[in-house]
C-alpha positions in Angstrom: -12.6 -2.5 88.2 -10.3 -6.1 88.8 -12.7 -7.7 86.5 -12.2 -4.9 83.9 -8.5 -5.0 84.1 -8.3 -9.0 83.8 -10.3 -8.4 80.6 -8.2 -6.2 78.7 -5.4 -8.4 79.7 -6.4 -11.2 78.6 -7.7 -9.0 74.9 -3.8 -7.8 75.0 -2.7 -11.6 75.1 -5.2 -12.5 72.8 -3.9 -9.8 70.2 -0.4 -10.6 71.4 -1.1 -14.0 70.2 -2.3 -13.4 66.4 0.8 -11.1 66.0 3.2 -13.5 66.9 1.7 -15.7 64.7 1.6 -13.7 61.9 4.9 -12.8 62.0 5.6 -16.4 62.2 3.4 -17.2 59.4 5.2 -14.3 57.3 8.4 -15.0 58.1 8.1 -18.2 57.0 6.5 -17.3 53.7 9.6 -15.3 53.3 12.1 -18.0 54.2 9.7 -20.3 51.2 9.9 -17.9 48.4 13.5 -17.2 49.3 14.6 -20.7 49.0 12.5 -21.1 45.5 14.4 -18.2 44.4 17.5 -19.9 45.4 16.4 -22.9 43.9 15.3 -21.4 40.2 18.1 -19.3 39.9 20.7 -22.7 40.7 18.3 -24.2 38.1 18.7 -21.7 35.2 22.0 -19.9 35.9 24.2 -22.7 34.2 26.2 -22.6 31.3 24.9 -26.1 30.0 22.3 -27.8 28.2 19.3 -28.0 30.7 18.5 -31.5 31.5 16.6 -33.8 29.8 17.2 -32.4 26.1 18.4 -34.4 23.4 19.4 -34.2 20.0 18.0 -37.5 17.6 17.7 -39.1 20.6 21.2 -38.2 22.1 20.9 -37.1 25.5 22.9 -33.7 26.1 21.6 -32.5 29.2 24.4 -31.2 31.4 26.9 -30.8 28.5 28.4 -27.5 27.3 27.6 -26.8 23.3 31.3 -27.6 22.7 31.0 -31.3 24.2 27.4 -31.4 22.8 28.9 -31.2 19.3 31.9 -33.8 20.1 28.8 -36.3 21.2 26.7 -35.8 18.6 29.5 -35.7 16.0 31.0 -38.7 17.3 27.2 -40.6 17.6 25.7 -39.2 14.6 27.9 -38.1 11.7 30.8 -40.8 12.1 28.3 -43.7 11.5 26.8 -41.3 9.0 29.9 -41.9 7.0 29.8 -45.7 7.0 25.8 -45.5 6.1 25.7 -46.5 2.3 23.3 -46.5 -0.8 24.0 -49.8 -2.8 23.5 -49.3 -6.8 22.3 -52.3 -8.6 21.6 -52.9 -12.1 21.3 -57.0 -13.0 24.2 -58.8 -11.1 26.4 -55.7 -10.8 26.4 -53.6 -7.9 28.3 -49.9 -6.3 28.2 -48.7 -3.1 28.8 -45.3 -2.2 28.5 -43.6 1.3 26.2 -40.8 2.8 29.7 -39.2 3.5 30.8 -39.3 0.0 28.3 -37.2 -0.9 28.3 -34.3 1.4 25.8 -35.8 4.2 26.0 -34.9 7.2 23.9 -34.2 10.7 23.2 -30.0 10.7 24.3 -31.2 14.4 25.9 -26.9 15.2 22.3 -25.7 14.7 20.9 -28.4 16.8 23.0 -27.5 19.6 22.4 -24.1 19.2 18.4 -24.8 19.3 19.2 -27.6 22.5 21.2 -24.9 24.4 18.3 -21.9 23.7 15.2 -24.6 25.3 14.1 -22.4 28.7 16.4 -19.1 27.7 14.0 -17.6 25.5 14.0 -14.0 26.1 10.6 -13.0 26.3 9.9 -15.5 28.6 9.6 -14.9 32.7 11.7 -16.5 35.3 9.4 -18.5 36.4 8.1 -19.5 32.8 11.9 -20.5 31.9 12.0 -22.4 34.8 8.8 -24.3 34.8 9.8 -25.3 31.4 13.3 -26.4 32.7 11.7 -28.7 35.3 9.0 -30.0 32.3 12.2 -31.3 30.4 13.9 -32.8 33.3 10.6 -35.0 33.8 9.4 -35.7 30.2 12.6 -34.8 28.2 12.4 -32.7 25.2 13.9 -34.1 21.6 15.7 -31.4 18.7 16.1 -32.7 15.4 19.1 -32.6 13.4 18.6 -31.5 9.8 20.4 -34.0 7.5 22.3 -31.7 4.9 23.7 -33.4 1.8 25.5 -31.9 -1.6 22.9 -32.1 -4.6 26.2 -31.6 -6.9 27.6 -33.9 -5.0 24.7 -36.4 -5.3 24.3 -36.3 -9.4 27.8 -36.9 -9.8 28.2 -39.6 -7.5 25.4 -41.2 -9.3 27.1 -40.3 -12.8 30.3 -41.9 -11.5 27.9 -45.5 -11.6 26.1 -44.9 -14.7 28.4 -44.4 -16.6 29.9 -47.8 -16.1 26.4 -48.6 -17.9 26.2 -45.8 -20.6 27.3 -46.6 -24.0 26.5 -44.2 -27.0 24.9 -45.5 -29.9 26.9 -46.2 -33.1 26.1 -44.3 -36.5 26.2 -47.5 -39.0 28.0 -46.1 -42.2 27.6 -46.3 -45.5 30.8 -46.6 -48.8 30.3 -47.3 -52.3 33.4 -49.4 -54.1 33.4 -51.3 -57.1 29.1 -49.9 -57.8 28.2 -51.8 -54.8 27.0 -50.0 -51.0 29.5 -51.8 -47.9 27.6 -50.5 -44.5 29.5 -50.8 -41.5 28.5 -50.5 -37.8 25.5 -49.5 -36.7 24.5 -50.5 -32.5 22.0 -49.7 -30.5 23.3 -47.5 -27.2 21.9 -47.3 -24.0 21.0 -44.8 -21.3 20.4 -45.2 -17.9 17.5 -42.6 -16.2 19.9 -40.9 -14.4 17.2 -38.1 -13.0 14.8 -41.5 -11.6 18.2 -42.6 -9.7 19.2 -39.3 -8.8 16.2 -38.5 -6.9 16.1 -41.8 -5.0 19.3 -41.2 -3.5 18.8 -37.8 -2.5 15.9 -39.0 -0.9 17.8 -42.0 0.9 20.5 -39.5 1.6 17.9 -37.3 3.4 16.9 -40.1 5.7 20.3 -40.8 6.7 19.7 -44.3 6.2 21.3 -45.6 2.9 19.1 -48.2 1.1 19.2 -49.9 -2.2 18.8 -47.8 -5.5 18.0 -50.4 -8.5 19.3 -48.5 -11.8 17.0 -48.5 -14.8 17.5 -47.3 -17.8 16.6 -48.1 -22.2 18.1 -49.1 -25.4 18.9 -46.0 -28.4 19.1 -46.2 -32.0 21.8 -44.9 -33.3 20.8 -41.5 -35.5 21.6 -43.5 -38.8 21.1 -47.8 -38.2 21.9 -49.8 -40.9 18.5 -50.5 -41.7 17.9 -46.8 -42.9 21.1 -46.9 -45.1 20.0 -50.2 -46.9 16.7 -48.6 -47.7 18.9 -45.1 -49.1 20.4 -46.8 -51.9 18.0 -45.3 -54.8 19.8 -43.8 -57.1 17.9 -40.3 -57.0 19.6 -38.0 -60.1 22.9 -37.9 -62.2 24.6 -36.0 -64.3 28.2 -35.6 -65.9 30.4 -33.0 -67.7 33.1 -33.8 -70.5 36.2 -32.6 -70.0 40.0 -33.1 -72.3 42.9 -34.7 -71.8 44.3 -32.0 -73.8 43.6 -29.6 -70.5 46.0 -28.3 -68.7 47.5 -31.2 -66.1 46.4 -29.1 -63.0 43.1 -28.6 -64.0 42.7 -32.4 -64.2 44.1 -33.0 -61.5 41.5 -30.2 -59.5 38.7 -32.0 -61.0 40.4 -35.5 -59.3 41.1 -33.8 -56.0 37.2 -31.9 -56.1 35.4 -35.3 -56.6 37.4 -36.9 -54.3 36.9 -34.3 -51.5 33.4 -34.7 -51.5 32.8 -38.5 -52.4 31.2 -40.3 -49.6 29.1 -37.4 -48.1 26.5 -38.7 -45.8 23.5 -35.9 -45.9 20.9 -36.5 -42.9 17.0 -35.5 -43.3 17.1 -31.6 -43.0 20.7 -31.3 -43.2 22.8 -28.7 -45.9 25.5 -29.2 -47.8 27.7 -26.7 -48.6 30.4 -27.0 -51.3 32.9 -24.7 -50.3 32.9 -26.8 -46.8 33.1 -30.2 -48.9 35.9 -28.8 -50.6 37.9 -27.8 -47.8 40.2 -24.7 -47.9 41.8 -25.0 -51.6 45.1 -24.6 -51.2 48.5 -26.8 -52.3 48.5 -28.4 -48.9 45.2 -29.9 -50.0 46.1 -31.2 -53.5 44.8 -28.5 -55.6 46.8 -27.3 -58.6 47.1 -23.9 -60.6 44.7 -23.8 -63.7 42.3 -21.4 -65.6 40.2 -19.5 -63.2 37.4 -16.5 -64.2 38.5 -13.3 -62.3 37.0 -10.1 -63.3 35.3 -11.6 -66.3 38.5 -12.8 -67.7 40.5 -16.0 -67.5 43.7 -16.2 -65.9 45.9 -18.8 -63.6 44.5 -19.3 -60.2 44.6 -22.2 -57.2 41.9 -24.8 -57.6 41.0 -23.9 -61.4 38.2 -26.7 -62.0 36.7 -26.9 -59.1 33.7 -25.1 -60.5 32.9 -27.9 -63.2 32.7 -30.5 -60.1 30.3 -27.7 -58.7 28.3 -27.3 -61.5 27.9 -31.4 -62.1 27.3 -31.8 -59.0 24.1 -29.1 -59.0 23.0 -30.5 -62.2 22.5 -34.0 -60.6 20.6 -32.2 -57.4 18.1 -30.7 -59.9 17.4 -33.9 -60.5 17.2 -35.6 -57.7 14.6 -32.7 -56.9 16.7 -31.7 -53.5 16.3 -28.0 -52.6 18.7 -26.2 -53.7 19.2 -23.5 -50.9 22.5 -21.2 -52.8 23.1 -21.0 -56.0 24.9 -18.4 -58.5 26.0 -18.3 -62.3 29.8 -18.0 -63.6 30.7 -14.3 -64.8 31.0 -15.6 -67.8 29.6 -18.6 -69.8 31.2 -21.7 -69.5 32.2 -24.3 -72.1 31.0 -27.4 -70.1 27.0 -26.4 -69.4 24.5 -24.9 -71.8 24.2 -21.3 -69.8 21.9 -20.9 -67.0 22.8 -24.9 -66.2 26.0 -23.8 -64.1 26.9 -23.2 -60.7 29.9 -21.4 -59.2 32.1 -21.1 -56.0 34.3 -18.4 -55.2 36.6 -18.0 -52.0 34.0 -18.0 -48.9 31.9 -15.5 -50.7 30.1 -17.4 -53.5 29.1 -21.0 -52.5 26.3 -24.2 -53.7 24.1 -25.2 -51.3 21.6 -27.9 -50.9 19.4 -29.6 -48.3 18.3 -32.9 -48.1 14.4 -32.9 -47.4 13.6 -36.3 -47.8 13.2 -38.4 -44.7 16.4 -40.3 -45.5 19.9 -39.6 -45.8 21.6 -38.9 -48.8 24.4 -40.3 -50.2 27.0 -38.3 -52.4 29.0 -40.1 -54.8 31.6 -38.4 -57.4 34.3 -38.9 -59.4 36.0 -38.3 -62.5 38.5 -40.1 -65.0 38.0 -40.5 -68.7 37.1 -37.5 -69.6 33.9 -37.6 -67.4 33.2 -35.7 -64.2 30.1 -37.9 -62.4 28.1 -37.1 -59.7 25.1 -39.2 -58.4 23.1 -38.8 -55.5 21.5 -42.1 -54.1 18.4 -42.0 -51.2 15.2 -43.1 -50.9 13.3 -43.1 -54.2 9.3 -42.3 -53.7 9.1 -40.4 -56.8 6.9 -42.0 -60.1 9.7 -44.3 -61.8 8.9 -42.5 -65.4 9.8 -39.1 -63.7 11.9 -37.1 -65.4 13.5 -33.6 -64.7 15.3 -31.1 -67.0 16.7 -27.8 -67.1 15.5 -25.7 -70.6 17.4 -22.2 -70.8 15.8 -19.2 -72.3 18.2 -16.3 -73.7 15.8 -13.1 -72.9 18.7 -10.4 -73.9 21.7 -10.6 -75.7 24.0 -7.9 -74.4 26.3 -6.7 -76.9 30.2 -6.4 -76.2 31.5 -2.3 -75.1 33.3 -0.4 -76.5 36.8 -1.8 -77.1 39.8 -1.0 -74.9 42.7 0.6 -76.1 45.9 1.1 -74.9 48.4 3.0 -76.8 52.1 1.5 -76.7 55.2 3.5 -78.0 57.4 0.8 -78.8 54.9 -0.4 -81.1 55.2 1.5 -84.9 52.0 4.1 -85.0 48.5 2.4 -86.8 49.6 -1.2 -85.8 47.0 -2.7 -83.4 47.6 -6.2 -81.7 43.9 -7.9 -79.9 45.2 -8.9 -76.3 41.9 -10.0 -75.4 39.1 -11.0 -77.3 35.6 -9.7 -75.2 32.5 -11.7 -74.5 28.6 -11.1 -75.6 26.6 -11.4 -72.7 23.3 -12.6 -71.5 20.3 -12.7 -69.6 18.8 -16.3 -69.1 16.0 -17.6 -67.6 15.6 -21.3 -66.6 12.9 -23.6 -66.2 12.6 -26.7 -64.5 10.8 -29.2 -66.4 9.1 -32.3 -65.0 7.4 -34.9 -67.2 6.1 -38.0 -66.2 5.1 -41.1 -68.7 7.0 -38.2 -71.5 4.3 -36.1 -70.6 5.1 -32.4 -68.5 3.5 -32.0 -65.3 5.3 -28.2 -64.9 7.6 -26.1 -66.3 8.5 -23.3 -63.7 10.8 -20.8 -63.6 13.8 -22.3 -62.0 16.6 -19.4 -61.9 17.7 -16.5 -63.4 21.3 -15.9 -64.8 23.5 -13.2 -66.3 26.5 -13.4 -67.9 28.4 -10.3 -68.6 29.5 -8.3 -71.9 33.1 -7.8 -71.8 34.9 -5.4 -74.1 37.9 -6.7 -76.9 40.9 -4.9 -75.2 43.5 -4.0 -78.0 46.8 -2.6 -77.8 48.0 0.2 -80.5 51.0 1.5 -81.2 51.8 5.1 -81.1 56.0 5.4 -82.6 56.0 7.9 -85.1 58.7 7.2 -88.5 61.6 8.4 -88.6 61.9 11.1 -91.3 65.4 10.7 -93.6 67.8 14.2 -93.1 69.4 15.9 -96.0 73.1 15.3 -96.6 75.9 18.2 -97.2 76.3 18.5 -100.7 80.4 19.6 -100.2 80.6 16.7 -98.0 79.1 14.3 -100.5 81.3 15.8 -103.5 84.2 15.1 -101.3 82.8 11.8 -100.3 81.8 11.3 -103.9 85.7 11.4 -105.0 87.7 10.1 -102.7 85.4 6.9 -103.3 85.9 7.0 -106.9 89.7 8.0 -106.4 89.9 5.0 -103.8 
């Protein structure tokens, strides 16, 4: 029984033993995982940027996101602002800073990512903080996007080249005294702006500045003087005779007309358009009452003339074989042309048009003094020297004047008839251009149609009636009839 007794207690120890020690063991575990709580939650339960972060370099571990963006501002975009990108073309050279145009450090979103390493919502505790104690011991780096002003950028980079930008200059072109003066005529030069452009955005990207050499070509000038000096054929002419006799504003409309559009420079492709050669015709602009058509009858008008400059001046484009783009016949026939050889302008409603096809300009010369209206167009003769071109009219229909008008006046004695106007026959033409070379024709085409219209003879009648004589009193006469005699 003793031996029995001592056994169990020694089992009881023995048990004892391994309970106490696994309490102890337990309790310690306990007091371990308590003090790593303790530990992870001093590690992740501050309000700075976890250790060992830092933005292009810049450490900002421990620092709130307001002192993280003093430091990074005061370390990255101040020296941002002295960083430059040196423009050189030849000997000459501009600097401009990042600053100047818009660059800058995107250093608030890089805070914002440096302050959001190991507080990522969907990660654990533990995760957050294993990847806490990763950045204290091997650091972590955020960029900083470099932001910059394309807008900005280009017209910085305009600002420089246009210290090396010069526009070409047009040479022109004069006639005096029958002799061509050309003037001007430089080369320009352009820099390629897009090439420069895109080397300082991309310097301005880097954040580092650099060099930028500018390149850039010579331009010709639309019209150089070597085109002008090879556009001094004389291509077609033609004149119209006009009085002395006429009225003084009429000459003086067909001075003013010339002059207005003397000295027009036509480019390849380009139209001319008389009413815009004229300008607006007014007194401001030198034109003069004379003899206009209106309604198929002459009367006084602003600018009466004008149309025999037109109408020389179309005459000399036929041929100089330019295109003739608008063209319409005068109402009635005019004095100066055969008909269906005129042209005609009217207000802003009926103009002459041409175009210069060739492939080089045209010069317009025209004039007019001693009873000659001139116009000549000069260019750059290709044609066959024995060319010749004329206009041959063809009456098709004679259209004979209306009935008269009459209009009856009663001051006038009745049967007496006075012609106030004296009415036109009209017609229907058809012209053909003619072209001959060596005298012999090459074509005869239809070249336009024209019709001048009929107007009636207006006449005036008068419509008073005589007076018929009224009988006298024969008592009264008797009477009369003596005291006469007696007197």
């Amino acid at each position: 029984m003793g031996r029995k007794k001592r056994q169990h207690r020694g089992l009881l120890a023995v048990g004892i033993a391994v309970v106490s020690a696994v309490a102890v063991f337990c309790g310690g575990a306990y007091w371990i995982e308590a003090k790593q709580q303790q530990e992870r939650k001093a590690t992740l339960e501050v309000n700075t940027i976890y250790p060992g972060v830092t933005v292009e370099g810049v450490d900002v571990g421990g620092m709130t996101k307001s002192e993280a963006f003093s430091a990074l501002e005061r370390v990255l975009n101040d020296p941002m602002e002295q960083q430059q990108v040196t423009f050189v073309y030849g000997e000459e050279s501009w600097q401009i800073s990042l600053g100047e145009m818009g660059a800058q450090y995107g250093i608030e979103d890089a805070v914002r990512q440096a302050y959001a390493l190991g507080r990522q919502e969907d990660q654990s505790e533990q995760e957050r903080y294993e990847q806490v104690r990763s950045m204290r011991e091997t650091g972590q780096d955020v960029s900083a996007e470099i932001t910059y002003d394309p807008e900005q950028v280009r017209m910085k980079v305009e600002e420089v080249t246009k210290n090396l930008e010069k526009e070409p200059q047009n040479a022109t072109m004069t006639r005096e005294n029958g002799v061509f003066l050309i003037n001007g005529g430089e080369d320009g030069f352009t820099v390629h702006s897009e090439e420069a452009i895109a080397q300082t955005e991309a310097l301005v990207a880097q954040g580092t500045g650099g060099t930028v050499v500018l390149t850039g070509e010579n331009v010709a000038p639309e019209i150089s003087r070597q085109v002008l000096e090879e556009s001094q054929d004389l291509l077609g002419q033609f004149s119209t005779a006009y009085s002395g006799n006429d009225s003084l504003g009429r000459n003086i409309n067909l001075i003013v007309g010339c002059e207005k559009i003397n000295g027009t420079l036509l480019l390849p492709g380009e139209t001319f358009s008389m009413n815009a050669g004229l300008g607006d015709q007014t007194y401001e602009n030198g034109f003069r009452d004379a003899a206009i058509i209106v309604n198929g009858k002459i009367e006084d008008g602003i600018a009466g003339g004008v149309c025999q400059v037109t109408t020389t001046l179309y005459n000399a484009v036929v041929k100089a074989e330019l295109t003739v783009v608008e063209r319409s016949n005068h109402s009635l026939p005019v004095s100066y042309v055969p008909l269906g050889h005129d042209a005609a302008i009217a207000g802003d409603y009926i103009d002459f048009k041409f175009r210069n096809d060739t492939d080089h300009p045209v010069y317009l010369e025209a004039y007019a003094g001693g009873g000659q209206v001139v116009a000549k167009l000069y260019g750059h003769e290709t044609r066959d020297p024995s060319r010749t071109v004329e206009l041959e009219a063809e009456v098709n229909e004679t259209i004979p004047k209306p009935a008269e008008k009459i209009t009856e006046d009663p001051e006038k004695p009745e049967g007496e008839r006075e012609v106030t106007y004296t009415g036109k026959v009209g017609y229907r033409v058809t012209t053909y251009k003619v072209v001959k070379e060596n005298g012999q024709i090459i074509s005869r085409e239809v070249f336009n149609h024209s019709t001048y219209k009929a107007t009636a003879d207006e006449v005036t009648v008068g419509t008073k009636k005589e007076e018929t004589a009224q009988p006298q009193d024969q008592n009264q006469g008797g009477q009369m009839g003596q005291s006469i005699i007696s007197g």
